[in-house]
C-alpha positions in Angstrom: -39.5 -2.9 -15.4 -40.3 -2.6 -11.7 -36.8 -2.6 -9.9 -38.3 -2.9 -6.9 -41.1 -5.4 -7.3 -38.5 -7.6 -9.3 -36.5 -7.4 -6.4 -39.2 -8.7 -3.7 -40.0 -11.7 -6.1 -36.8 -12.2 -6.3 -35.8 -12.9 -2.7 -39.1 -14.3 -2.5 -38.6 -17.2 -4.7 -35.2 -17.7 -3.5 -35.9 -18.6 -0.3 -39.0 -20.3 -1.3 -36.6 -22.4 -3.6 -34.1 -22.7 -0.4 -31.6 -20.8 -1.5 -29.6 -20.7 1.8 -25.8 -20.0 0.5 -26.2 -16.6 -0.7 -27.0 -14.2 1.7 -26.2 -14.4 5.4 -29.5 -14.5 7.8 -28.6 -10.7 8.9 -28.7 -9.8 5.3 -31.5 -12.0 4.5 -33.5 -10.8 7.6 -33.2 -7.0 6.7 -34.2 -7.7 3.4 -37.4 -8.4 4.1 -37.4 -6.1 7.4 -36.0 -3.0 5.3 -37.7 -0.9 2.8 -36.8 -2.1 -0.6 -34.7 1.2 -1.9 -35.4 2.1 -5.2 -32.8 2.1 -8.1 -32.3 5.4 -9.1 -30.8 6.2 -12.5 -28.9 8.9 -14.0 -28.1 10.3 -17.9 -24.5 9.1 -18.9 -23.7 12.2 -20.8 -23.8 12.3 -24.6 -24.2 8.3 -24.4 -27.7 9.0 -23.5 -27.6 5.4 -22.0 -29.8 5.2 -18.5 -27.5 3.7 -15.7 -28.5 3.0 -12.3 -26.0 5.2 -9.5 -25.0 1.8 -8.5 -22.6 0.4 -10.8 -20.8 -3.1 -10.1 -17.1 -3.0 -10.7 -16.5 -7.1 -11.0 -13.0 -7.4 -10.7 -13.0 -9.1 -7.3 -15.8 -11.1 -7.8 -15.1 -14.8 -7.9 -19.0 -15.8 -8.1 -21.0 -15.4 -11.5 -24.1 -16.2 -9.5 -23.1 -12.8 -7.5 -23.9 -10.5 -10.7 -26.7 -12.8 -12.1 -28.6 -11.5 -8.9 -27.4 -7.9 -9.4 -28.8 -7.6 -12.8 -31.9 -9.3 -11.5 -32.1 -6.6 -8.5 -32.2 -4.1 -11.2 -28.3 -2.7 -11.4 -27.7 -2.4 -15.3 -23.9 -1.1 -15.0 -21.1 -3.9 -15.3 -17.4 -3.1 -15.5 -15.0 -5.4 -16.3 -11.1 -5.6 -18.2 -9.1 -8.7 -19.4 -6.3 -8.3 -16.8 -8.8 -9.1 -14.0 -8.8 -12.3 -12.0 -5.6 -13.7 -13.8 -7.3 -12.8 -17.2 -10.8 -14.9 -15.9 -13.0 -12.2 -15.4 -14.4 -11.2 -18.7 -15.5 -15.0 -19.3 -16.8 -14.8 -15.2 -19.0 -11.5 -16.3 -20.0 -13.4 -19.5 -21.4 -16.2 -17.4 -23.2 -14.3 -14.9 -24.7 -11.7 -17.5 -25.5 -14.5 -20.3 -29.7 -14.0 -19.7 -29.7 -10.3 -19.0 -26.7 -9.3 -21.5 -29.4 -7.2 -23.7 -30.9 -5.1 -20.7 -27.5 -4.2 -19.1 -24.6 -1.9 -20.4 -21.9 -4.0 -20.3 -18.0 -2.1 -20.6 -14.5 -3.3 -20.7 -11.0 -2.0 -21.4 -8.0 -2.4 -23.2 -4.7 -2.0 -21.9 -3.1 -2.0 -25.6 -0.3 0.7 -26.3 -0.9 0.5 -30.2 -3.5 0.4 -32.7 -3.4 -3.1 -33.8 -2.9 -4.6 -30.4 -6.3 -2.2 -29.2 -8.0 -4.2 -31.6 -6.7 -7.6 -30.9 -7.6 -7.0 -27.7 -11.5 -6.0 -28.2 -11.5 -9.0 -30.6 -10.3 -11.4 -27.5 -12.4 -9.6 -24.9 -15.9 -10.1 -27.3 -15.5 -13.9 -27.3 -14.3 -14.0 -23.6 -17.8 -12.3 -22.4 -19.7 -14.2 -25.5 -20.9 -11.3 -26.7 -21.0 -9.1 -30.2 -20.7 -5.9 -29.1 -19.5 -3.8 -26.0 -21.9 -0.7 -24.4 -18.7 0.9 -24.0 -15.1 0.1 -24.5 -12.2 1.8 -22.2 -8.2 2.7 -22.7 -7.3 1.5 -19.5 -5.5 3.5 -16.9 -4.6 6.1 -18.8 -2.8 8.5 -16.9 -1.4 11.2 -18.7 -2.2 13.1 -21.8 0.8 11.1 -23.8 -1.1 7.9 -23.4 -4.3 8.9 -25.1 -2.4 8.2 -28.4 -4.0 8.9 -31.8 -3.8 5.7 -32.7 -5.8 4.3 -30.2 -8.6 6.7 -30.5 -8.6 5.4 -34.4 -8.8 1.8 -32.7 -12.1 3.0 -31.1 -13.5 4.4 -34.0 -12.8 1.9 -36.2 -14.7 -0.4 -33.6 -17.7 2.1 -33.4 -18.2 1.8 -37.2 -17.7 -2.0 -36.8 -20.6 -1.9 -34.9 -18.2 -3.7 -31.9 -18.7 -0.8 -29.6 -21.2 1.8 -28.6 -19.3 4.6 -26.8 -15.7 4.7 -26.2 -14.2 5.5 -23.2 -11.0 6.2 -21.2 -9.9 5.0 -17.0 -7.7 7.2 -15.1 -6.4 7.2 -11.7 -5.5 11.2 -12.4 -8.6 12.8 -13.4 -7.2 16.5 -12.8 -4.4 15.6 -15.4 -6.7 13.9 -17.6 -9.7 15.6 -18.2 -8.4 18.5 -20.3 -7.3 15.9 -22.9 -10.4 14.1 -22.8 -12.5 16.8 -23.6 -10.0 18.7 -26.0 -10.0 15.9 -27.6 -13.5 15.4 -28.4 -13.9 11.5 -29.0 -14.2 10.7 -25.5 -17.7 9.5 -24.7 -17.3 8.6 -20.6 -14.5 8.6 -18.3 -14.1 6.0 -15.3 -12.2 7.9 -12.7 -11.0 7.5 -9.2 -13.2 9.8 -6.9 -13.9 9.6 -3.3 -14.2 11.6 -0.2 -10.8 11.4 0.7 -9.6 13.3 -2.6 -8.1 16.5 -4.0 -11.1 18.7 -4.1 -10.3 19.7 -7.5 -10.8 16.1 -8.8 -14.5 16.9 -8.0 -13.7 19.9 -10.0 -12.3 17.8 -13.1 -15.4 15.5 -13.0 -17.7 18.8 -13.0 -16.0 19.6 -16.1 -16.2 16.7 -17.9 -20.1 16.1 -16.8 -20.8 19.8 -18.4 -18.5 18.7 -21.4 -21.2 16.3 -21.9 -19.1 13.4 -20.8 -20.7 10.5 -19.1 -18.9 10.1 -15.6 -18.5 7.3 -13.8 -16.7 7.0 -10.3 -14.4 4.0 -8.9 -12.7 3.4 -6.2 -14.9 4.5 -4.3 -14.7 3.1 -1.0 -11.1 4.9 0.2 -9.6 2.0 -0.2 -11.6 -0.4 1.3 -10.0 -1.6 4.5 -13.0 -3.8 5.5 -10.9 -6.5 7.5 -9.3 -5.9 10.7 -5.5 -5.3 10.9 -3.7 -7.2 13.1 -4.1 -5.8 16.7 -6.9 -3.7 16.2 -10.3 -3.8 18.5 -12.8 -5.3 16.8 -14.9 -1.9 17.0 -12.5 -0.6 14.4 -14.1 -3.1 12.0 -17.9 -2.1 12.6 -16.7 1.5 12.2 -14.8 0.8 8.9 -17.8 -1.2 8.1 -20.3 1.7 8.3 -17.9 4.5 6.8 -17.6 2.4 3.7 -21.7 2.6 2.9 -20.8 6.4 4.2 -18.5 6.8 1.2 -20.4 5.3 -1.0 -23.4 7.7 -0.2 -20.8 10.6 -0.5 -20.6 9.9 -4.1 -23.8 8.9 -4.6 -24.6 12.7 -3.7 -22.6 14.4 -6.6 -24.6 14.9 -9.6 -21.9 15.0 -11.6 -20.9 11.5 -11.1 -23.7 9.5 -12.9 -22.7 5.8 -11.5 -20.6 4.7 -8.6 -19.0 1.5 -9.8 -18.0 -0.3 -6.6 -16.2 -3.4 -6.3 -19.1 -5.9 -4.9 -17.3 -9.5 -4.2 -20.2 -11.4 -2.4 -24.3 -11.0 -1.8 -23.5 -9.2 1.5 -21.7 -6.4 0.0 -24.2 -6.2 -2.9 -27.1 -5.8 0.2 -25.2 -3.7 1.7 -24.7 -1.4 -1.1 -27.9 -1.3 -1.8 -28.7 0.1 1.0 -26.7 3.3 0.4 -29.8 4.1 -2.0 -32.2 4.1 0.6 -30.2 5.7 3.3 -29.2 9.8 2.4 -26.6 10.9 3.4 -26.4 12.9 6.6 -24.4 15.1 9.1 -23.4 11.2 11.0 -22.4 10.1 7.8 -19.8 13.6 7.3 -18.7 12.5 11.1 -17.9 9.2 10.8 -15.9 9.4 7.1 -13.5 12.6 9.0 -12.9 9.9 11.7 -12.4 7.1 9.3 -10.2 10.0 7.3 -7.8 10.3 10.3 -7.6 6.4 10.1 -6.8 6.2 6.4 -4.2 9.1 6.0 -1.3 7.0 7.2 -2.4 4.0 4.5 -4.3 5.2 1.2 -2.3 6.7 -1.4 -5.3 9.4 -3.3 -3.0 8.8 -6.6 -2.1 12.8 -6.5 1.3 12.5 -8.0 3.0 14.9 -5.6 5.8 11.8 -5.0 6.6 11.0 -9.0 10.3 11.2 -9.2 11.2 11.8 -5.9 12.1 8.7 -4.9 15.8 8.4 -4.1 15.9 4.7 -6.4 13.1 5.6 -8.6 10.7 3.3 -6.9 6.9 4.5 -8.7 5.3 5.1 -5.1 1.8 5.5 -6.3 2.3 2.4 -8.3 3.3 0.4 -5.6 1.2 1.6 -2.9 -1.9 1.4 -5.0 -1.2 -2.8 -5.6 -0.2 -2.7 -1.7 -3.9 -1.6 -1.5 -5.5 -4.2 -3.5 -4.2 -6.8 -0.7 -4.2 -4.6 2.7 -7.3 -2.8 1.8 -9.7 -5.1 -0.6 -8.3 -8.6 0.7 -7.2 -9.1 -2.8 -3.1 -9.8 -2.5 -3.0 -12.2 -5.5 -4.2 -9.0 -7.8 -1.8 -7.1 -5.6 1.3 -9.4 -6.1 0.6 -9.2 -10.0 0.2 -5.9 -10.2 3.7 -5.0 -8.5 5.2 -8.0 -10.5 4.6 -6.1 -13.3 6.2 -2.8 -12.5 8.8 -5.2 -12.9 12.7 -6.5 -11.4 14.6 -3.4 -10.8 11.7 -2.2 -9.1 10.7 -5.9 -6.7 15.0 -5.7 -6.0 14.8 -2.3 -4.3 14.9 -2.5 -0.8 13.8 0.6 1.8 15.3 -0.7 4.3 18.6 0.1 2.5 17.6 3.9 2.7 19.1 5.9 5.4 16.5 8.6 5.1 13.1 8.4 3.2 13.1 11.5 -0.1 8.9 11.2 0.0 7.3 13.1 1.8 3.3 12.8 1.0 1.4 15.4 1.4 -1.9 13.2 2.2 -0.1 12.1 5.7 0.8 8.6 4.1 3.6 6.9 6.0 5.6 6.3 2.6 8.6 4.6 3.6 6.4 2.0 6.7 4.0 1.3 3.5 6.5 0.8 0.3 8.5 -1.7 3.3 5.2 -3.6 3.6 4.6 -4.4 -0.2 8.2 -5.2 -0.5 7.7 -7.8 2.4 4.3 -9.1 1.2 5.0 -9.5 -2.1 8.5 -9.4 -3.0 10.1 -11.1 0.0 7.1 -13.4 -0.9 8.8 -14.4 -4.0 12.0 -15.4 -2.3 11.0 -17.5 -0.3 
């Protein structure tokens, strides 16, 4: 298939046909004023599946009609997990992908601490995306070697013979910890890990090992946290910068050969042109410039997920936990997937209150203003609840 022919006729006929809600006319101006970038693709390890460096993570996606055009652009990566979208987005992906499901590689996860409940899951996730089988098939968010339990590696085999699942996989927010495990071992097929400019260099490191492991590697969170939107009192020339430093960070990855997908968290037809764009633009010295400027603006906000604070909280609070939900809602514009995610670290952690502290015990070594940002979720979302 021709990516890029498919995607001329495609914008073609849509605005032939009048298709005026997708695309803003900036968006649908430089599509036809642009070059069309080509869709490059990359080995996924072992899997020896083919998948385009652009990967669409559809968590926040509330439009199926958003991936439907993806797929027909050419992107054949899809990422999606029941907890998503107040458990809608499996049956939102199954929508979008229902014409293109045999041409794309299609993954999900399970969040299942046992056997039997791994399997339940994959059964309910199957008839949520109306499909038979899954390209690949995640434990989801696994961050230390404790939770890659036997048991749930048997879950994935059994599935494999089943027929229910390609590959098998495993998410982490800790790649450094993780990777060892994953390759030791041996029945790890890809790993979906957190990676982007702002990071540990030795996460870069982990992901080198896994590639030449023969693992198929894939990249979220790319973006640094997003921070898209304005916060309140800020020029609006803050916004065009974090604008252009987010198709900066997505280039940054895009540059690593051992990161065979970037899966990117695409909400609307703008972001999906803009990403696109990061495949036709290289990256470049103005791109290194503009993402150690927008790293001086993040330090104080975006927790990298290190783990340099576990435990040292004075009332137990898990920081990274926390500050990664607060950064669903201050940095993606996402606070409902926010709010449920800190609901779920549960009461004795929504009851603490910083403000109670006299002195803050966490000191990050990232910059990250700890105690201001753990006040803020606890005012967003569990002062939320009060009222």
């Amino acid at each position: 298939m021709n990516h890029s022919s498919s995607r001329r006729e495609f914008l073609t006929a849509g605005v032939a046909a009048g298709v005026t809600g997708f695309w803003s006319p900036r968006a649908r101006t430089a599509a036809y004023s642009d070059p069309v970038p080509h869709l490059h693709h990359r080995i996924l390890g072992r899997t020896g599946l083919k998948v385009t460096a652009l990967g669409f993570g559809c968590a926040f996606t509330p439009d199926a009609s958003v991936i439907e055009r993806a797929a027909d652009l050419g992107i054949n990566y899809f990422d999606t997990a029941p907890v998503y979208q107040q458990g809608n987005n499996e049956r939102l992906v199954g929508v979008g992908l229902k014409r293109k499901r045999k041409d794309v590689i299609l993954s999900t996860k399970t969040e299942a601490d046992d056997k039997p409940q791994a399997l339940k899951s994959l059964e309910n996730s199957l008839r949520e995306l109306g499909t038979d089988y899954l390209d690949i098939w995640y434990l989801h968010a696994r961050q230390t070697p404790e939770s890659v339990k036997d048991d749930l590696l048997e879950a994935q085999q059994v599935a494999k013979q089943q027929g229910k699942i390609r590959f098998t996989g495993a998410s982490t927010h800790a790649a450094k910890t993780l990777v060892p495990t994953l390759i030791q071992k041996g029945c790890i097929d890809v790993v979906l890990a957190t990676y982007n400019f702002s990071m540990d260099p030795g996460v870069g490191a982990a992901l080198a090992q896994a590639n030449q492991a023969g693992l198929g590697v894939l990249g979220m969170k790319v973006m640094a946290g997003g921070y898209r939107k304005l916060v309140p009192g800020e020029p609006a020339s803050r916004q065009l910068k974090s604008n252009a430093a987010l198709l900066a960070a997505l280039k940054w990855v895009m540059k690593n050969p051992n990161v065979h997908s970037s899966v990117t968290s695409i909400t609307d037809m703008d972001q999906l042109d803009e990403d696109f764009r990061a495949m036709s633009e290289p990256f470049g010295p103005a791109d290194d410039k503009l993402l150690a400027e927008h790293l001086q603006y993040l330090s104080p906000l975006y927790c990298r997920m290190c783990g340099e604070c576990e435990g040292k909280c004075a009332k137990n609070l898990p920081v990274a936990d926390i500050l990664r939900h607060l950064n669903y809602a201050d940095g993606y514009g996402q606070f409902v997937a926010g709010r449920e995610g800190f609901l779920k670290l549960g009461p004795e952690v929504a009851s603490v209150r910083c403000s109670d502290c006299g002195h803050c015990t966490v000191e990050c070594p990232s910059g990250v203003h700890v105690s201001a940002r753990l006040r803020r979720a606890q005012e967003i979302f569990a002062n939320h609840l009060a009222t």
